[in-house]
N, C-alpha and C positions, 0 to 999 in steps of 0.2 A: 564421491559427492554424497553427504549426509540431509544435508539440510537446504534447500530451496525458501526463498520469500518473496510475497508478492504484497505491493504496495499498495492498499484501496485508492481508489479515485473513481470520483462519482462519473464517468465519463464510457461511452462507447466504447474506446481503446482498451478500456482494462479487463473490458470481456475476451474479449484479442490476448489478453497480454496471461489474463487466467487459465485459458485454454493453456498457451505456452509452456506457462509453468507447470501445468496440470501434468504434462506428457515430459517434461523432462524429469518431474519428481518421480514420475510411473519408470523412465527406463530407468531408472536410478537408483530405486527402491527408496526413495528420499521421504523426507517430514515437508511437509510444504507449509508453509504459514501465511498467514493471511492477517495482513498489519494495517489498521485504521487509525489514524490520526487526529483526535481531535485537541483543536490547535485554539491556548488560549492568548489573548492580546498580551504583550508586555505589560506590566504593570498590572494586571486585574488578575486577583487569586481566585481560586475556587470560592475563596469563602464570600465573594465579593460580588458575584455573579447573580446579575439583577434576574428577576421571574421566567420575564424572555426569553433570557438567556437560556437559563434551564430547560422551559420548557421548548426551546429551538432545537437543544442537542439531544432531548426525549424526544421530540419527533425525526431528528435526524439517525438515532441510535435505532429508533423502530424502523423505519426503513432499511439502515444497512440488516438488521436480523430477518428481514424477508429474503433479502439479494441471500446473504448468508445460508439458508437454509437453500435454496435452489445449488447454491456452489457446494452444499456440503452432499447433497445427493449426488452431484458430478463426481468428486474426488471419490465418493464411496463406488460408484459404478466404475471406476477408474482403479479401485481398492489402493487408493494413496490416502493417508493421515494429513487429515487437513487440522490444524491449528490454529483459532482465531482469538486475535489480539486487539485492543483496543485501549491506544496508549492515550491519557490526560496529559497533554502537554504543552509548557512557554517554548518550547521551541520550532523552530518550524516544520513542517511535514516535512522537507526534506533533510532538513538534520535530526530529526526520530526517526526518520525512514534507515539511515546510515547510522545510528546513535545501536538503533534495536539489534540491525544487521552483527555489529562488533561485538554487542553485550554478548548474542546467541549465535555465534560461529556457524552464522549464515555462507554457507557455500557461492550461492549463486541469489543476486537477484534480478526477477524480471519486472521489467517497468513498462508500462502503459506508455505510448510518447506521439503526441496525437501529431499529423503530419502535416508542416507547414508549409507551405508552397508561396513563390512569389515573394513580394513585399511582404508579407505575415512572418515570413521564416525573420524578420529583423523587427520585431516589435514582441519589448521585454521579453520572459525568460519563462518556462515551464519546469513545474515541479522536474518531469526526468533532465533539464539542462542541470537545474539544482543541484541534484543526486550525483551527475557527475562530476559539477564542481567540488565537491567536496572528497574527490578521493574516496569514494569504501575502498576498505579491505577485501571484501569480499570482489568476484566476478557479477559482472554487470551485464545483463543483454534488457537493448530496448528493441523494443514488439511496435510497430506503429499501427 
């Protein structure tokens, strides 16, 4: 196993789901990459994208470079090559999530998969249901 990915999401689990990948790119001697998604509406291009707009994904991009900077000290104390990716894209997070995975002969990825219980486990679908709909090629583990 060469290469490990782990899927951003703004959520508790993916801290769970980082560590994970953290430790298996370490026994591994792997690249780990670290893929953020931002996702634009059908039909609305970059060029097309009101102020708000903009200014929503510069406050959202500065946030993830803080989170980023804390997880690049982990992987360094961990002495694993962290790689951070930040895809523009019409498609959905979880077809870039598995789009990125095939382009870059992603070994494994670990996903964040927050855990549902009860009645919640039947109402709509979470990004990692997603991810597994879609077949990767690669191997898949979800971290709840």
């Amino acid at each position: 196993m060469k290469h490990v990915m782990i899927p951003f999401r703004p959520d508790g689990v993916f801290y769970r789901a980082f560590e994970s990948a953290l430790n298996v790119a370490k026994q591994n001697n792997a690249l780990l990459s670290l893929v953020k998604v931002i996702h634009y509406p059908a039909g609305i291009g970059l060029d097309t994208f009101l102020v708000m707009d903009m200014v929503s994904r510069e406050y959202d991009l500065s946030k993830f470079d803080k989170i980023v900077t804390n997880l690049q000290k982990n992987a360094i104390t961990a002495k694993v090559k962290l790689d951070v990716h930040v895809l523009d894209m019409h498609l959905s997070p979880a077809k870039a999530f598995v789009e990125f995975a095939s382009k870059n002969n992603v070994d494994l990825m670990v996903v964040g998969s927050p855990a549902r219980k009860g009645w919640k486990k039947h109402l709509g679908s979470d990004m990692s249901d997603e991810i597994m709909a879609l077949n990767p090629l690669c191997n898949v583990i979800l971290v709840e």
